[in-house]
C-alpha positions, 0 to 999 in steps of 0.5 A: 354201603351204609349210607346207600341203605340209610338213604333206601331206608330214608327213601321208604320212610317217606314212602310209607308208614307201613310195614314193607315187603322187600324184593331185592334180585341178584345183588340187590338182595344184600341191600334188602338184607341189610335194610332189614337188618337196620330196620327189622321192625319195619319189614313185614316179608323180605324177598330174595330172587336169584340171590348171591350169597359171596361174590363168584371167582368169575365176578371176582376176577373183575377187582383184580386191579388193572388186569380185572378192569380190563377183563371186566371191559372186555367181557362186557364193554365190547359187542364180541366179550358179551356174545361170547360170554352169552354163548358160553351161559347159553351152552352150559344152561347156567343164565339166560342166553340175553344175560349181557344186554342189560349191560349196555348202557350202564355206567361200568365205573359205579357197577365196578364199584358195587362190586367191590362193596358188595365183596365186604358184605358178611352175610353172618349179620343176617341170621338173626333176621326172623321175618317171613323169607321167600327166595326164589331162583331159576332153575337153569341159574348159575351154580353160585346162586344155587349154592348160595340158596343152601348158605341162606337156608342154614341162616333161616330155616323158616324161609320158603324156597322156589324154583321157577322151571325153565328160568335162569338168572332173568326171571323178570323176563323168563318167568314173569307170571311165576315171580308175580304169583308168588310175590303177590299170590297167596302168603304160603307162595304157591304159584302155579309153575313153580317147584318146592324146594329139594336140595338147593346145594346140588349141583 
């Protein structure tokens, strides 16, 4: 995990000279994390969309050795495993309905991986982190990035919640306009659509 962040940061030195915003989704919300813990003069604004606090018992499973190697490659490897499990998010309202297709075409042996790095990540490292933090979810996400929302406002208490309405865990694709309005609109992250922070814990 350090030396994929010492080459992002590598890459963002070459790129620019100023202060970064970083955007990280899901997963890649660690990596922008943990850049920002490396090189915390150099981030202006972190953003977080849909983040993951602790890797879910679901994602879990898939490292349980052989046994989660071939639950991973039925899941999302066959036609039948991502229908299924796209039926199953679409009945419960917890992630988009085409949540599986970025699956396809990926090499599964380097998400496997990520995965397993991801799980030794310890998100204490980030409390001390003091720049501008926006965190941004769908309202119909999974219920673990949820509960993380609340682990992440403990670390920052000066970060900016928002819930994008009618959005699960692709807000790329479902809540487009929302994500760019706070990303790229006024600093406070109003954005027209979207919805203060309430209580990020429940449910």
């Amino acid at each position: 995990m350090d030396s994929i962040v010492s080459g992002l940061r590598g890459e963002l030195d070459r790129r620019s000279d100023q202060p970064w915003t970083l955007v990280g989704f899901c997963s890649g919300a660690i990596l922008a994390l943990l850049i920002a813990t490396q090189a915390p003069e150099r981030v202006r604004r972190v953003v977080l969309i849909d983040p993951f606090a602790f890797v879910p018992w679901y994602f879990r499973i898939f490292l349980a050795g052989e046994f989660g190697r071939r639950a991973y490659h039925t899941t999302f490897q066959t036609h039948a495993g991502r229908a299924l499990t796209d039926w199953v998010l679409k009945r419960f309202q917890t992630a988009d309905a085409d949540f599986t297709r970025s699956f396809v075409n990926l090499d599964h042996e380097v998400t496997l991986r990520y995965l397993e790095l991801l799980g030794t990540v310890e998100i204490q490292q980030f409390r001390g982190l003091s720049m501008a933090i926006d965190i941004i979810h769908g309202k119909h996400t999974f219920r673990a990035v949820r509960r993380s929302v609340g682990i992440y406002r403990k670390l920052w208490p000066h970060s900016q919640v928002r819930i994008l309405p009618g959005v699960g865990h692709l807000p790329m694709i479902k809540g487009a306009r929302q994500l760019a309005a706070i990303i790229f609109g006024s600093p406070d992250g109003e954005a027209a659509g979207s919805q203060p922070l309430r209580d990020p814990s429940s449910k």
